[in-house]
VOPAGU-2260 file (C-alpha; in pm, 1 decimal, decimal comma):
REM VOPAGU-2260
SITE   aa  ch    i         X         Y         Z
SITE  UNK   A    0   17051,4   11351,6   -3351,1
SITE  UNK   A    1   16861,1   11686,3   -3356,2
SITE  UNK   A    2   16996,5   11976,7   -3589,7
SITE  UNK   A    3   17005,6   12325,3   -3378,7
SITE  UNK   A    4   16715,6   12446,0   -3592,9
SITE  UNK   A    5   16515,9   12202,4   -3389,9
SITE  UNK   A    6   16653,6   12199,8   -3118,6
SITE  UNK   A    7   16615,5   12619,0   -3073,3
SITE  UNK   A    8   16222,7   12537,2   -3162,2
SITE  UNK   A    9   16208,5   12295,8   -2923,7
SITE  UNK   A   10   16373,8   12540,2   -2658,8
SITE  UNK   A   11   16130,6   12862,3   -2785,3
SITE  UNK   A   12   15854,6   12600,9   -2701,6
SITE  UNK   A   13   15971,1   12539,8   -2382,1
SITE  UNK   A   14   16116,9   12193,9   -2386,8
SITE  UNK   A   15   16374,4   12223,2   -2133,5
SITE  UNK   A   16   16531,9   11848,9   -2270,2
SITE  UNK   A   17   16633,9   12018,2   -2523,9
SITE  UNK   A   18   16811,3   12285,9   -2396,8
SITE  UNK   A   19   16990,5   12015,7   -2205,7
SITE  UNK   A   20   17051,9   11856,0   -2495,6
SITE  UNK   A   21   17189,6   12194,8   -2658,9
SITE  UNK   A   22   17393,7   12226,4   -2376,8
SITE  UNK   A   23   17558,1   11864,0   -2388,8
SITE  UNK   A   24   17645,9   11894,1   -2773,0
SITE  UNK   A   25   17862,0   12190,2   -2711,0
SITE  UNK   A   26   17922,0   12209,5   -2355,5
SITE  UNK   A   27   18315,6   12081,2   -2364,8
SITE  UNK   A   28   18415,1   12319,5   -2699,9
SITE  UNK   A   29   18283,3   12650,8   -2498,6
SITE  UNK   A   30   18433,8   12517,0   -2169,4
SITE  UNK   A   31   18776,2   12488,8   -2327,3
SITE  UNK   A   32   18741,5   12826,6   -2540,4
SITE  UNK   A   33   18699,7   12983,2   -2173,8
SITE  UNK   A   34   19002,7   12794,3   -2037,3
SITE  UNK   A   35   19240,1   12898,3   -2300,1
SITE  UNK   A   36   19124,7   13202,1   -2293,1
SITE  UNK   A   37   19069,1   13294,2   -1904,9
SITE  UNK   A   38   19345,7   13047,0   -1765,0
SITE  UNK   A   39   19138,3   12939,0   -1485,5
SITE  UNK   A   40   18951,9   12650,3   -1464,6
SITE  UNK   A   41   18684,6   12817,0   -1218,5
SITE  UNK   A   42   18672,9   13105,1   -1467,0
SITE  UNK   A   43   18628,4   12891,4   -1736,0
SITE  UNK   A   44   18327,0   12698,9   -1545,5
SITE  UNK   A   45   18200,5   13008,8   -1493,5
SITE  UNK   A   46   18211,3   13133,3   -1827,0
SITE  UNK   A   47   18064,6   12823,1   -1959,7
SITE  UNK   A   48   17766,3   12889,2   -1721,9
SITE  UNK   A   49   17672,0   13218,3   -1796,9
SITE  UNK   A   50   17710,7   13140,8   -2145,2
SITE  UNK   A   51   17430,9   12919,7   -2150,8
SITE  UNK   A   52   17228,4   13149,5   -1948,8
SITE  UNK   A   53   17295,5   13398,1   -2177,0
SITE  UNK   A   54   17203,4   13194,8   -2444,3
SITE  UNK   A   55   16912,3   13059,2   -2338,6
SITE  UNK   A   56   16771,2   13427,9   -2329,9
SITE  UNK   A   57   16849,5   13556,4   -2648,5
SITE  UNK   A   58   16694,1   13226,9   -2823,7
SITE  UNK   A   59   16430,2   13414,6   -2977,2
SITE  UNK   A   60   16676,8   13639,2   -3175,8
SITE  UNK   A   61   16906,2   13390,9   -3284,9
SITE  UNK   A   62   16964,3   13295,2   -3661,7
SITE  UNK   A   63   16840,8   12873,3   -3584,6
SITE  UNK   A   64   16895,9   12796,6   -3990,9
SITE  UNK   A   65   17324,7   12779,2   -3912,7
SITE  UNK   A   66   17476,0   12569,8   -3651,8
SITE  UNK   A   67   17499,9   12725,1   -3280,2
SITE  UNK   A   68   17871,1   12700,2   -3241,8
SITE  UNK   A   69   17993,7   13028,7   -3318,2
SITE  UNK   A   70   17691,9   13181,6   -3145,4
SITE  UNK   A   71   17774,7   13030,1   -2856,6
SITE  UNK   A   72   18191,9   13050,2   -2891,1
SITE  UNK   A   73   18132,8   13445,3   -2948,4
SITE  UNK   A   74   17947,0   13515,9   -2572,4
SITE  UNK   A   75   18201,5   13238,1   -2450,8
SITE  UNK   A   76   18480,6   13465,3   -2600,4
SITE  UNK   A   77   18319,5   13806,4   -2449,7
SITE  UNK   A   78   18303,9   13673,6   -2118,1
SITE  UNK   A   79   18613,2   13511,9   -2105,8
SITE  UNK   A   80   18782,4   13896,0   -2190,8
SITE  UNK   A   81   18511,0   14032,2   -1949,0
SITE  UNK   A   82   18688,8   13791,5   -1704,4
SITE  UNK   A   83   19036,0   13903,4   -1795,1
SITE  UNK   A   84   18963,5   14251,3   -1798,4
SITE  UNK   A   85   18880,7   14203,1   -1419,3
SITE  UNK   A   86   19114,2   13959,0   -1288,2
SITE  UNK   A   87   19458,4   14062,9   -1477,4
SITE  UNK   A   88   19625,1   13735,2   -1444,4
SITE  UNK   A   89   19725,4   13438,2   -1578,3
SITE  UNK   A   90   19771,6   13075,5   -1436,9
SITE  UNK   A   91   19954,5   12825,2   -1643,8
SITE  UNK   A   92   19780,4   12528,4   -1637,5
SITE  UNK   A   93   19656,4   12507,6   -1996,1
SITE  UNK   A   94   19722,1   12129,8   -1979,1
SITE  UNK   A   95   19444,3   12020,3   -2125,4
SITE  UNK   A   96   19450,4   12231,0   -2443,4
SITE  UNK   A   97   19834,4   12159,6   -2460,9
SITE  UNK   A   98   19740,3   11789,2   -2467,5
SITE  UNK   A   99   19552,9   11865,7   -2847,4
SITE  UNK   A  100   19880,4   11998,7   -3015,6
SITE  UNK   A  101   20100,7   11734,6   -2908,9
SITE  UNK   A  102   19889,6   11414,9   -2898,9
SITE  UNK   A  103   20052,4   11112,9   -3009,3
SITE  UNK   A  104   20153,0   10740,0   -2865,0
SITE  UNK   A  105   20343,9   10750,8   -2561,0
SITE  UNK   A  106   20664,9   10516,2   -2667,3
SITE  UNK   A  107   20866,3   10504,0   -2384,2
SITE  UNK   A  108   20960,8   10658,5   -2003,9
SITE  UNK   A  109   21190,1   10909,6   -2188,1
SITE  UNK   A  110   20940,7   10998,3   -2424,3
SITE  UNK   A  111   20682,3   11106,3   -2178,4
SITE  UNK   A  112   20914,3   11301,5   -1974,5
SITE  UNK   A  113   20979,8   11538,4   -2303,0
SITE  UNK   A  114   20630,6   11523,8   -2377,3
SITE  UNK   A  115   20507,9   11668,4   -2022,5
SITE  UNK   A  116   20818,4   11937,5   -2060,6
SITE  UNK   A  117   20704,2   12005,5   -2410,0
SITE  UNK   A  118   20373,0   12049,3   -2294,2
SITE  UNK   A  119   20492,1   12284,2   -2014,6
SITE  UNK   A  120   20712,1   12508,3   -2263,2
SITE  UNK   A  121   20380,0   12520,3   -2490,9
SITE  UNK   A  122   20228,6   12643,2   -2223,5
SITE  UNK   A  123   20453,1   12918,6   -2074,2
SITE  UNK   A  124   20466,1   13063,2   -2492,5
SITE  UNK   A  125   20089,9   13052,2   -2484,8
SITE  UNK   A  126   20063,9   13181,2   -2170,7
SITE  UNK   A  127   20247,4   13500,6   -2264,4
SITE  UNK   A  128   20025,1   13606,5   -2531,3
SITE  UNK   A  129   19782,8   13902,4   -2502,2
SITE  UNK   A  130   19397,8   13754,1   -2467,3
SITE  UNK   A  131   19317,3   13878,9   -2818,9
SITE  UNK   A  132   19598,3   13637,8   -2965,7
SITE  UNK   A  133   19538,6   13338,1   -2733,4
SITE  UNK   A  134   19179,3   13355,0   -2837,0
SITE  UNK   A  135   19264,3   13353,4   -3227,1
SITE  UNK   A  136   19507,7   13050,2   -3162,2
SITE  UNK   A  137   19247,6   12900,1   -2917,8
SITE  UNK   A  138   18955,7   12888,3   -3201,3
SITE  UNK   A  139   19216,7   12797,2   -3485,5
SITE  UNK   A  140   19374,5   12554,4   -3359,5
SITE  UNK   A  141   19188,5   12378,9   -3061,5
SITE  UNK   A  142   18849,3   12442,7   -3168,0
SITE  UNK   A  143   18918,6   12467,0   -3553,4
SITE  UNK   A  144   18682,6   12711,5   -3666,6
SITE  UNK   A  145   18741,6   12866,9   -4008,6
SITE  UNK   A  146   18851,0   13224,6   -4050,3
SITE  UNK   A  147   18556,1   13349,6   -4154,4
SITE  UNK   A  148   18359,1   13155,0   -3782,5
SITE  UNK   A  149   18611,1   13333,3   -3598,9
SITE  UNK   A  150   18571,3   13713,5   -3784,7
SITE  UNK   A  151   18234,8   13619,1   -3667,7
SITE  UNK   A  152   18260,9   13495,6   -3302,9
SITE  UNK   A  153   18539,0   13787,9   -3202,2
SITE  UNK   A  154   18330,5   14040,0   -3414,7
SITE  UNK   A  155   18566,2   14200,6   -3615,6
SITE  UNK   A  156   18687,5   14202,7   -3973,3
SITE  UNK   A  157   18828,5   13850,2   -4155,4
SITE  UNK   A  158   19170,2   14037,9   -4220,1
SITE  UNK   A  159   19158,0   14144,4   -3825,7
SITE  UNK   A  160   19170,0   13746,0   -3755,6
SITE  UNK   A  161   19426,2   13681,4   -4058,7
SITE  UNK   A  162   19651,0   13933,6   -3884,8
SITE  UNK   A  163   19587,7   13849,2   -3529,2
SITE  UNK   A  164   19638,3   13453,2   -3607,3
SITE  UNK   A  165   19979,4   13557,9   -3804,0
SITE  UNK   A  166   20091,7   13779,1   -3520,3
SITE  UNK   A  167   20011,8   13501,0   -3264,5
SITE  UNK   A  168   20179,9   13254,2   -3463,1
SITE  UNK   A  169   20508,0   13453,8   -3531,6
SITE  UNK   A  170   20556,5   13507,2   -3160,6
SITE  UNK   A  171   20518,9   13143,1   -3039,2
SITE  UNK   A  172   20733,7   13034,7   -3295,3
SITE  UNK   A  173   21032,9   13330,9   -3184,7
SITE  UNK   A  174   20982,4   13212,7   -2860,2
SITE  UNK   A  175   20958,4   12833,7   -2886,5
SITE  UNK   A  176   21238,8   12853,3   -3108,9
SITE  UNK   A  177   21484,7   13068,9   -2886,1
SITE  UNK   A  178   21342,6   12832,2   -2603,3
SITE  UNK   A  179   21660,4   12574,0   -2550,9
SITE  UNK   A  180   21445,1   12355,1   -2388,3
SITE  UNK   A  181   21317,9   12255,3   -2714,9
SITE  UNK   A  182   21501,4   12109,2   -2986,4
SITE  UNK   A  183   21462,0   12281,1   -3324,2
SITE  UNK   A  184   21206,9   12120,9   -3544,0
SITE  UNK   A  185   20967,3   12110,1   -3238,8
SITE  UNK   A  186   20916,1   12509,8   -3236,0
SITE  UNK   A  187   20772,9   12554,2   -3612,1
SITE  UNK   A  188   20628,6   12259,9   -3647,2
SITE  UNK   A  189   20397,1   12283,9   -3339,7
SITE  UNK   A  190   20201,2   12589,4   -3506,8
SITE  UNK   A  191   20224,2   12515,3   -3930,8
SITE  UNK   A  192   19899,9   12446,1   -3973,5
């Protein structure tokens, strides 16, 4: 498999295979950056698209000695709030990033039924945080980028992300745990990492 360093050479050289193969490797992560962030899946297809456009442009200045994925997460992230910014809502299917924080073996009929509501209160709590604090729990904990990627990708300082992640954090668990839906444990243990 091609690093990014070659890959971005291969692209400034005009091998289009290797943009598509750029595109392939991190394709899914951005996608699902946009969806937690934008709530929409035709947002977040849309997001992911222009990304890549946007990337593809500003090849020639990007730093091709570190791996792409911030680069990429950081336009992905400034669209996505672009997005926001215009549209003022949001959905709550988050389904699909949901599934990450609660995976495990489906047991029994009763078991999935408080899975799928589990997965619905998960959603509502994430849901109801501002975009700068879904983004921070987006890239911590579906896309698990360190602190220091994710000072980088939402351009700001590493204490910025500390606070934003604690703040994010904080206010799921208040609301997961004064959520009666859930039973007790499920609350802080769903965002201890």
């Amino acid at each position: 498999m091609a690093e990014d360093s070659e890959l971005v050479a291969r692209i400034l050289s005009g091998d289009l295979d290797a943009f598509e193969t750029l595109y392939h490797r991190y394709e899914r992560p951005v996608f699902y950056t946009a969806l937690a962030i934008t709530g929409d899946r035709g947002a977040a297809e849309e997001v992911l698209q222009d990304c890549f456009v946007r990337a593809y442009a500003a090849m020639g200045r990007v730093d091709a000695s570190t791996c792409l994925a911030p680069w990429l997460h950081r336009i992905a992230v400034r669209l996505s709030c672009n997005w926001i910014r215009g549209h003022r809502h949001w959905p709550l299917d988050l389904d699909a990033l949901v599934d990450r924080l609660i995976a495990g073996p489906v047991a029994s009929p009763e078991f999935a039924a408080e899975d799928n509501e589990v997965r619905y209160i998960l959603g509502e709590a994430v849901a109801a945080l501002g975009a700068k604090h879904r983004a921070v729990i987006t890239l911590y904990y579906f896309q698990e980028f360190t602190l220091a990627e994710m000072a980088y990708i939402l351009e700001c300082p590493l204490g910025t992300v500390k606070s934003r992640l604690n703040r994010a954090c904080k206010t799921l668990r208040i609301r997961l745990s004064a959520d009666r839906r859930l039973r007790g444990e499920a609350a802080y243990a769903t965002y201890s990492r």
